[in-house]
DSSP file (Angstrom, degrees, kcal/mol; ACC not computed):
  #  RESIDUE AA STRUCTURE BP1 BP2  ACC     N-H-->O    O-->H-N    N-H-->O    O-->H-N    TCO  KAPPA ALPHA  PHI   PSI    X-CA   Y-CA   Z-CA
    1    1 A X              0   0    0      0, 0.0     5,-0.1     0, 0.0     2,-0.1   0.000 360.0 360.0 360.0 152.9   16.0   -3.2  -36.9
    2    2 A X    >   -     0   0    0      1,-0.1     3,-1.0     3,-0.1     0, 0.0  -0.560 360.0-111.8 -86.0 168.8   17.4   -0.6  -35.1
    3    3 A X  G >  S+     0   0    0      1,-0.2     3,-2.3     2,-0.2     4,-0.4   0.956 116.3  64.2 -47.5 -53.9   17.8   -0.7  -30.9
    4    4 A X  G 3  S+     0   0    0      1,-0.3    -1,-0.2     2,-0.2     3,-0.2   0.713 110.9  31.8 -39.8 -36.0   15.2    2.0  -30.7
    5    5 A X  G <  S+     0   0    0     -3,-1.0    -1,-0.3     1,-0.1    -2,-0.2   0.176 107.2  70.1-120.4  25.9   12.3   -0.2  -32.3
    6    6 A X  S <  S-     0   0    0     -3,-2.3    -2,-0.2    -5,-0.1    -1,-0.1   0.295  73.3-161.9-111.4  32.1   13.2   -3.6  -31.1
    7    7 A X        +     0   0    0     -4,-0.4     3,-0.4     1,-0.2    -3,-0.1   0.468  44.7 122.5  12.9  46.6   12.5   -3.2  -27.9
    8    8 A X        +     0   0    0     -5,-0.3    -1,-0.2     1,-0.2    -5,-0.0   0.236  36.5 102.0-102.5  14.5   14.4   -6.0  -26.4
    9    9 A X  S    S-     0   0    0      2,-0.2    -1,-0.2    -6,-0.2    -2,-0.1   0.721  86.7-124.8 -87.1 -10.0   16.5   -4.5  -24.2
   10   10 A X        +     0   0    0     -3,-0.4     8,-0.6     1,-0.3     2,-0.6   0.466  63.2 141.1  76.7   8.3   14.1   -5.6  -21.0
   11   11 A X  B     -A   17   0A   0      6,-0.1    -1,-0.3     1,-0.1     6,-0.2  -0.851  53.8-117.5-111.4 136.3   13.9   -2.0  -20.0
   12   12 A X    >   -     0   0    0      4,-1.2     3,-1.8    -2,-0.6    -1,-0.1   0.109  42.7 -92.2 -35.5 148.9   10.5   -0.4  -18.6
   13   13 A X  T 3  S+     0   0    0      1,-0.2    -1,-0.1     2,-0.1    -2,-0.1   0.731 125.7  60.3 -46.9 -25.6    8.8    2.5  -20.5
   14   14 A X  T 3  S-     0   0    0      3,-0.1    -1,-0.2     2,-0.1     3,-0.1   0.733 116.9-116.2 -51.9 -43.0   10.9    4.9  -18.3
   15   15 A X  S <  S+     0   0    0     -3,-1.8     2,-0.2     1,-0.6    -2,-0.1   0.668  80.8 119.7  96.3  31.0   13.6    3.6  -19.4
   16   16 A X  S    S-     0   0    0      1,-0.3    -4,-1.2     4,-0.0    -1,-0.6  -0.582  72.7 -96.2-128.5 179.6   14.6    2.4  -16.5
   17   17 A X  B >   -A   11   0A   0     -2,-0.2     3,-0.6    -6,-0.2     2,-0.5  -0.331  55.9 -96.2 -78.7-173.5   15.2   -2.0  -15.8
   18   18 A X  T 3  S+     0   0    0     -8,-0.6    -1,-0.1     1,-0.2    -7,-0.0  -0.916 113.8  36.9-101.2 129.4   12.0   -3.4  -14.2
   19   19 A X  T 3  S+     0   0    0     -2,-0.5    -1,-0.2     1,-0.2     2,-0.1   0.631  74.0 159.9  93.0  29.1   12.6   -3.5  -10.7
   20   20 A X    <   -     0   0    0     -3,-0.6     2,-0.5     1,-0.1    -1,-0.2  -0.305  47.5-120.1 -81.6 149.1   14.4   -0.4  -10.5
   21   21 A X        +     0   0    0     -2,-0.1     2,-0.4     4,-0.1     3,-0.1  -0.809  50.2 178.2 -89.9 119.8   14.4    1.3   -6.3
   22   22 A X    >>  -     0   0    0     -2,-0.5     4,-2.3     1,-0.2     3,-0.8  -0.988  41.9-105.1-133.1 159.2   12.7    4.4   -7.6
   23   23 A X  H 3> S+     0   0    0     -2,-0.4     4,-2.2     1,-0.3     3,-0.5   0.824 122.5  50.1 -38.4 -60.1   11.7    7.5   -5.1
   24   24 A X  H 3> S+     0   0    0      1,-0.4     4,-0.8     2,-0.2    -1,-0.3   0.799 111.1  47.7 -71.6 -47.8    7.8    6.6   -5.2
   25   25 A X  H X> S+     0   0    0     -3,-0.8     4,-2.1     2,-0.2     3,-0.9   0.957 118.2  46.8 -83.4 -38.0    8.7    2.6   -4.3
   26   26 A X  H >X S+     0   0    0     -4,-2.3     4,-1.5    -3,-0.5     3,-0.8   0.957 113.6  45.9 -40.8 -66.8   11.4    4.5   -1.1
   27   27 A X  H 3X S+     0   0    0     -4,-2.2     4,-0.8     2,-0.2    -1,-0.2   0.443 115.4  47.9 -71.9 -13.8    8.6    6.7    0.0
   28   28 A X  H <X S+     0   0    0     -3,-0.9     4,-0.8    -4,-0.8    -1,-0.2   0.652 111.6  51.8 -62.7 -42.7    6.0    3.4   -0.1
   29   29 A X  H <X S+     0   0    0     -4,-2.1     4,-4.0    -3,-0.8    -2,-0.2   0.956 108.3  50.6 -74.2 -56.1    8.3    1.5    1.7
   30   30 A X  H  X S+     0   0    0     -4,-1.5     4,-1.7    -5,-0.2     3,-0.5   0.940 109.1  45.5 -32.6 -75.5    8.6    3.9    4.3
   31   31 A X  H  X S+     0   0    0     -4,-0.8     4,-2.8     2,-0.3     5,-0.4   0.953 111.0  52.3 -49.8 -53.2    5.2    4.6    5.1
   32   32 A X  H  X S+     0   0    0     -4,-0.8     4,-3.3     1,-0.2     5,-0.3   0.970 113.2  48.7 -48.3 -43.7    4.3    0.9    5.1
   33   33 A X  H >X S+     0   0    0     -4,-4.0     4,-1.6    -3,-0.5     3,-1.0   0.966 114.7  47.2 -55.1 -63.7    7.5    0.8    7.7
   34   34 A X  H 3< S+     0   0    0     -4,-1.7     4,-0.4     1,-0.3    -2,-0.2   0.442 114.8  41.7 -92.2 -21.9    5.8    3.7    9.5
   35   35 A X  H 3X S+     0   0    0     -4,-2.8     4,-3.5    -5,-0.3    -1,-0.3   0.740 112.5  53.7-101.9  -8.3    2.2    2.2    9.7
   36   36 A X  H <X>S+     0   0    0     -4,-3.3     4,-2.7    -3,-1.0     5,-0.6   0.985 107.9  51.8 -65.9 -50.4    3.5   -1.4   10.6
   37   37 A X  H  X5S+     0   0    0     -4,-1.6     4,-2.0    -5,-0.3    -1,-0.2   0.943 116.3  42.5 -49.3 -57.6    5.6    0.2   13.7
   38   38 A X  H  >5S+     0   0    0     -4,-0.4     4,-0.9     2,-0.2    -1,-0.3   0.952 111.8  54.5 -70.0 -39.1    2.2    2.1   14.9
   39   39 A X  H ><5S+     0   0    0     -4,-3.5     3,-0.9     1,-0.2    -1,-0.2   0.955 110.6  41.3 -26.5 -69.6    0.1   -0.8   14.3
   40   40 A X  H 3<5S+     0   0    0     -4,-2.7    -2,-0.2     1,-0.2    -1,-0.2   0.590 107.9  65.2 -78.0  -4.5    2.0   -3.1   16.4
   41   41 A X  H 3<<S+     0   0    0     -4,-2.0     2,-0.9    -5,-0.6     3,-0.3   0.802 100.5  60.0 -53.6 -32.0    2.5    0.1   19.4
   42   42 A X    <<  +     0   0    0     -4,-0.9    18,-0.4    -3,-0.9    -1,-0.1  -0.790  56.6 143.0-124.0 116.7   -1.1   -0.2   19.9
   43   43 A X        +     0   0    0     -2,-0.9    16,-0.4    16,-0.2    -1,-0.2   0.590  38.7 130.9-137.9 -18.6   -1.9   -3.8   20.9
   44   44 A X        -     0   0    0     -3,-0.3    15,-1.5    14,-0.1    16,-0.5   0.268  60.7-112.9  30.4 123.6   -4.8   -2.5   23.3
   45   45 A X  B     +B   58   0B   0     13,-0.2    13,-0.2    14,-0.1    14,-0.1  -0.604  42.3 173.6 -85.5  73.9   -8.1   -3.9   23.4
   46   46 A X        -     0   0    0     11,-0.8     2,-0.5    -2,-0.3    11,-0.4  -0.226  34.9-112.4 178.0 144.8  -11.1   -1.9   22.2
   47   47 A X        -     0   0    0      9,-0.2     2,-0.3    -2,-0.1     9,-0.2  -0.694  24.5-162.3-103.6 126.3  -14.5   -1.7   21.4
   48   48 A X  E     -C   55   0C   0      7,-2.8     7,-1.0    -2,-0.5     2,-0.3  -0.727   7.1-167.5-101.4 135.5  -15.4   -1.1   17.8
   49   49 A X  E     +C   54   0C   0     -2,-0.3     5,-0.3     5,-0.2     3,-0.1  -0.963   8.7 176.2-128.3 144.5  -19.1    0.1   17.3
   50   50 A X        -     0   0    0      3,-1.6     2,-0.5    -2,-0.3     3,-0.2  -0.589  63.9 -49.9-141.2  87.5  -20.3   -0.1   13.9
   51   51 A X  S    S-     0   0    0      1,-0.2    -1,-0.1    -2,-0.1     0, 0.0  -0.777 125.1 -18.6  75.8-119.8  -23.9    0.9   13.4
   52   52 A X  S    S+     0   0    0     -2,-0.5     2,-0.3    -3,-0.1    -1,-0.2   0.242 120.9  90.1-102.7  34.7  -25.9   -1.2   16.1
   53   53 A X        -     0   0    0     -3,-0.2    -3,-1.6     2,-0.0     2,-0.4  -0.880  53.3-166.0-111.4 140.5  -23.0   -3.9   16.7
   54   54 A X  E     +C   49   0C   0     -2,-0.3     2,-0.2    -5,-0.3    -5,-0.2  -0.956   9.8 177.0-111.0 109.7  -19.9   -3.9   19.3
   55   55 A X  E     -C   48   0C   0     -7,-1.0    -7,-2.8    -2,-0.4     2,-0.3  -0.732  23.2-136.6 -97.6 176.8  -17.2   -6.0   19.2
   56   56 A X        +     0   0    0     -9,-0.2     2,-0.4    -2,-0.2    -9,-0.2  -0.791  41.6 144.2 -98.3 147.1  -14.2   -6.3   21.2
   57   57 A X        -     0   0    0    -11,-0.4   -11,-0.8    -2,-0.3     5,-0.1  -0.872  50.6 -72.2 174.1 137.1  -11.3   -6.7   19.5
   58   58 A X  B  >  -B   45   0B   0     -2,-0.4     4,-0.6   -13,-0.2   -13,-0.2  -0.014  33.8-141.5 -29.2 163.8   -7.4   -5.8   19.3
   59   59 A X  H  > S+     0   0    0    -15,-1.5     4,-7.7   -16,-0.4     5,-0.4   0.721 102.6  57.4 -97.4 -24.3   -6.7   -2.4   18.4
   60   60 A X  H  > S+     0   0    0    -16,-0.5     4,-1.6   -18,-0.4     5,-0.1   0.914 108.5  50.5 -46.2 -42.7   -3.8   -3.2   16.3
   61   61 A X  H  > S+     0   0    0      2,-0.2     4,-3.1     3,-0.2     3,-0.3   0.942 109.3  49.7 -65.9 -44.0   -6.3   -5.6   14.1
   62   62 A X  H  X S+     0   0    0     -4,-0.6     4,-4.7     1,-0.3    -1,-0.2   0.958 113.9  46.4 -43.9 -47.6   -9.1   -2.6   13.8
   63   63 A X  H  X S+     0   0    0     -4,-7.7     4,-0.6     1,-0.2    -1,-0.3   0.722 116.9  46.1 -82.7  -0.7   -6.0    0.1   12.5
   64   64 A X  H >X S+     0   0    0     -4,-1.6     3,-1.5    -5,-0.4     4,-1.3   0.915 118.1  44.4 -83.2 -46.9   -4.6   -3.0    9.8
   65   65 A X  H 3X S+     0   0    0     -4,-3.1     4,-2.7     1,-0.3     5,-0.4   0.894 114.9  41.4 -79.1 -29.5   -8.0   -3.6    8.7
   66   66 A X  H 3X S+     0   0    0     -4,-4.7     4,-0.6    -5,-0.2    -1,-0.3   0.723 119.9  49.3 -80.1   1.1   -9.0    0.1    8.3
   67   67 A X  H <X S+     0   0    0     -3,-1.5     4,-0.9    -4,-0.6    -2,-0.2   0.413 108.4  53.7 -89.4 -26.5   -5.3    0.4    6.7
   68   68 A X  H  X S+     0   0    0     -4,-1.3     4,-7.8     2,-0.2    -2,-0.1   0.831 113.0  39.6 -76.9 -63.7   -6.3   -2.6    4.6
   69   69 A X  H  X S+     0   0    0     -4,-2.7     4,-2.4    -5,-0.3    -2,-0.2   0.950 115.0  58.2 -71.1 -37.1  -10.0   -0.6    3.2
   70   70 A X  H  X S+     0   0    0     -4,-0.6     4,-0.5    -5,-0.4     5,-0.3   0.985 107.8  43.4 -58.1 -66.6   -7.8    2.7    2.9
   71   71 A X  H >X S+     0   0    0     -4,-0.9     4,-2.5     2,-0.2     3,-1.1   0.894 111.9  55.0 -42.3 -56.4   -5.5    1.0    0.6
   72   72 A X  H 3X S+     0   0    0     -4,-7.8     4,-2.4     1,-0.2    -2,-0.2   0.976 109.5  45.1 -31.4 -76.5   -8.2   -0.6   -1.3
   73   73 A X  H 3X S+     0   0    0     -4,-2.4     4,-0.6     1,-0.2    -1,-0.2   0.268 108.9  53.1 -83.6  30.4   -9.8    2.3   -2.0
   74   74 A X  H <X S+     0   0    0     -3,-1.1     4,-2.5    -4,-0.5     5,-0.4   0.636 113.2  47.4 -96.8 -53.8   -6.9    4.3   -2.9
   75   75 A X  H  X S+     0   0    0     -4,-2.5     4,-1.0    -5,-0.3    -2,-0.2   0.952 106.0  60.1 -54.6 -43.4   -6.1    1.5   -5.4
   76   76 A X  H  < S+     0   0    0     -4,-2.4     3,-0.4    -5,-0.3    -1,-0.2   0.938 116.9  28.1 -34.8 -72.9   -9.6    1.6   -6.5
   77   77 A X  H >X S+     0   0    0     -4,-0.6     4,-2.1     1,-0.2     3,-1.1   0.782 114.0  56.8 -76.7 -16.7   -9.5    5.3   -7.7
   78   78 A X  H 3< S+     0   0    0     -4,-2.5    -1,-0.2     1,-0.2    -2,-0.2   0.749 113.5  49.4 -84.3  -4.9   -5.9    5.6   -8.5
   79   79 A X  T 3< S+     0   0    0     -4,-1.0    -1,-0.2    -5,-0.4    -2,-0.2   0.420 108.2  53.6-103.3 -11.7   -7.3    2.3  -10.9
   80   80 A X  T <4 S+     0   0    0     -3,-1.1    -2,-0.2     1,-0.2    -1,-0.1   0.845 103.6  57.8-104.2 -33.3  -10.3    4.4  -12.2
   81   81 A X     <        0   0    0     -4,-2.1    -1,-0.2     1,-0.2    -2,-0.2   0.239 360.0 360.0 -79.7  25.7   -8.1    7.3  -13.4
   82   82 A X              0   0    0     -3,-0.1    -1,-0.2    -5,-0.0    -2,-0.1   0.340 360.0 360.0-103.9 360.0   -5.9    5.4  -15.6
């Protein structure tokens, strides 16, 4: 067989290896760097209301958890359009 159909070389459809630093994983890493750093700035305590409940509660924990559901449901659709 030729290289071209025996696809052994270990390389991604791209044609790139697997585990390659590619813009989209830079620009991921970044942001994650860029929401941990604001997370942990806001270490505040604050009152969460959600329909007829209040807690009290960190603030840092409210923005990872709504950072948490944000990411879900980006994964969610980016998962429905494939």
């Amino acid at each position: 067989m030729s290289p071209k159909t025996s696809g052994g070389d270990g390389r991604a459809p791209g044609g790139r290896a697997p585990g390659a630093v590619t813009p989209a994983r830079v620009v991921g890493a970044l942001l994650g760097a860029l929401v941990l750093i604001f997370v942990f700035q806001n270490t505040g305590t604050t009152e969460i209301q959600l329909l007829a409940s209040e807690i009290s509660m960190p603030l840092w924990l409210a923005l990872l958890g709504t950072g948490v559901v944000g990411a879900v449901c980006g994964a969610l659709f980016a998962w429905r359009r494939r």
